[in-house]
C-alpha positions in Angstrom: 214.7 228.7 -78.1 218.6 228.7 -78.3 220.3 232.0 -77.1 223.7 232.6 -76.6 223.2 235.6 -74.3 220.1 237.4 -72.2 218.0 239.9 -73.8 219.0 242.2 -71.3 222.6 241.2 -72.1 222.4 241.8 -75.6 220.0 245.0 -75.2 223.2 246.9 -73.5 225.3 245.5 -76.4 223.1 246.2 -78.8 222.0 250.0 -78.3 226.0 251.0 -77.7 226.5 250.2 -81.2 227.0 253.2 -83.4 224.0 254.9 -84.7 221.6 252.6 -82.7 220.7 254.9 -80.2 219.8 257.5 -82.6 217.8 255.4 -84.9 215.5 253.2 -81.6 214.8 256.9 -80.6 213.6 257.8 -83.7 211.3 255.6 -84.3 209.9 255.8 -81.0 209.8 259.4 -81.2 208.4 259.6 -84.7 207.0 256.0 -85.4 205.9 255.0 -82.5 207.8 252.4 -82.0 208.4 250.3 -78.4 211.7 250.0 -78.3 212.1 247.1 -75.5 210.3 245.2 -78.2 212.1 246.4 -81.4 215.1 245.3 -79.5 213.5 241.6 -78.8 212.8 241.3 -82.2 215.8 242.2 -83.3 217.5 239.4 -80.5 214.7 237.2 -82.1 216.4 237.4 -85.6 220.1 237.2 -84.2 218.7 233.4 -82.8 217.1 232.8 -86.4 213.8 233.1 -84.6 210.6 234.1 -86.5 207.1 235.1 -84.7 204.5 234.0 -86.5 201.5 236.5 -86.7 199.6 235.4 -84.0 202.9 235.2 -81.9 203.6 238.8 -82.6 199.8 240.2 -81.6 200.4 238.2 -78.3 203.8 239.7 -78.1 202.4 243.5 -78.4 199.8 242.8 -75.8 201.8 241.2 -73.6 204.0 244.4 -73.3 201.4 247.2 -74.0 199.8 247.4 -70.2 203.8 247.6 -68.9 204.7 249.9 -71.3 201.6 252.4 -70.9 201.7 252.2 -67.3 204.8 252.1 -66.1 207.7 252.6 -68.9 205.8 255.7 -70.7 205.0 257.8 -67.7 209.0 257.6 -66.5 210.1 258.8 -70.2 207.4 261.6 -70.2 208.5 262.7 -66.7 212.4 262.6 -67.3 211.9 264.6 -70.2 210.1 266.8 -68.4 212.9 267.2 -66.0 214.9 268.2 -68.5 213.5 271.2 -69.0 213.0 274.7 -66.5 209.8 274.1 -64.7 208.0 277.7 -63.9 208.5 279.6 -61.5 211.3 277.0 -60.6 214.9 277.5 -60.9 216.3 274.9 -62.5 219.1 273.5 -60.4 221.6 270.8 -59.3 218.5 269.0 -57.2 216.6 269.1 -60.3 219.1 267.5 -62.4 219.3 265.1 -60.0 215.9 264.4 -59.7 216.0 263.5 -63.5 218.5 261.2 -63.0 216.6 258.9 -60.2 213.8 259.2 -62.7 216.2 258.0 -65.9 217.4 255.1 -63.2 214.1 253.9 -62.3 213.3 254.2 -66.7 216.1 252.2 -67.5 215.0 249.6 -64.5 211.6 249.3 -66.1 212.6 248.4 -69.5 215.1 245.5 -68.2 212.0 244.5 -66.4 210.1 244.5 -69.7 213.0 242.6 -71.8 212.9 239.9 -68.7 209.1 239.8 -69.3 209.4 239.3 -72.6 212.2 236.9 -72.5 210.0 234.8 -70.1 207.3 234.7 -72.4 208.8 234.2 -75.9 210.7 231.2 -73.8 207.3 229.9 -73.2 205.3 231.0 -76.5 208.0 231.5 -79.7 208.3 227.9 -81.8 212.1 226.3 -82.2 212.4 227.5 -86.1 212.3 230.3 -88.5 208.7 230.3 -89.8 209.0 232.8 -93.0 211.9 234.7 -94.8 211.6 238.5 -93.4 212.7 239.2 -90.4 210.7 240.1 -87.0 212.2 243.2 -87.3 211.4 244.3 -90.8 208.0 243.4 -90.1 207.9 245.7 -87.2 209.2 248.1 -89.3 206.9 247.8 -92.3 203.8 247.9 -89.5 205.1 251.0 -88.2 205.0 252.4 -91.6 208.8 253.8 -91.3 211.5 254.0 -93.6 213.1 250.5 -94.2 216.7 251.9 -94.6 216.7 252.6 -90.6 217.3 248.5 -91.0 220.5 249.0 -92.1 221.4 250.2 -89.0 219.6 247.6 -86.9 220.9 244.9 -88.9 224.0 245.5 -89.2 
């Protein structure tokens, strides 16, 4: 597979472009979506890259036990932080307990793009396979709108 940068690398680049941020969290937040691997798809198409279908189901499962386990109990506890927990008082500590949580998140998902860098090295073929992109398939599959591409692809 040729790359020109990490996924991690272009992950960071990626998600600091304008509107990015918004749109990944909404469709994780309404579509379901797993972001670590919209992202990888999306650094799939950037290298003219194309899963095939059975390269895609492999894909899914090879994140889904990471993701469950490890990713998705971090998100659902630093949003949790976020808010007054009764009888608490919410508080500096609190806050900063939220952040060491949000640390140890954003750890995880560079540990899931490495993981799945280090598997599509070993399991995506050398050449684009079909005209859509990973991405828009991903998309279509989660049943969201297909105009959130235009901010994904731009």
């Amino acid at each position: 597979m040729v790359k020109s940068q990490t996924l991690w690398n272009f992950a960071v680049a990626f998600y600091a472009q304008p509107q990015v941020a918004d749109t990944c969290l909404r469709l994780q937040d309404e579509y379901k979506a797993n972001v670590c691997l919209l992202i990888a798809l999306r650094w799939l198409d950037t290298c003219d890259q194309a899963l095939s279908d059975e390269e895609f189901v492999a894909l899914k499962t090879h994140v889904a036990a990471w993701t469950a386990q490890i990713v998705e109990p971090l998100r659902q506890l630093r949003r949790q932080l976020k808010s007054p927990f009764e009888p608490y008082q919410q508080d500096e500590t609190q806050e900063q307990l939220r952040n060491a949580v949000k640390q140890a998140e954003l750890l995880a998902e560079k540990k899931l793009l490495e993981e799945i860098e280090h598997w599509m090295s070993k399991n995506v073929q050398a050449s684009k396979a079909n005209a859509s992109s990973n991405i828009e398939d991903y998309i279509v599959e989660l049943n969201a709108p297909k105009e959130l591409l235009v901010v994904l692809c731009k």
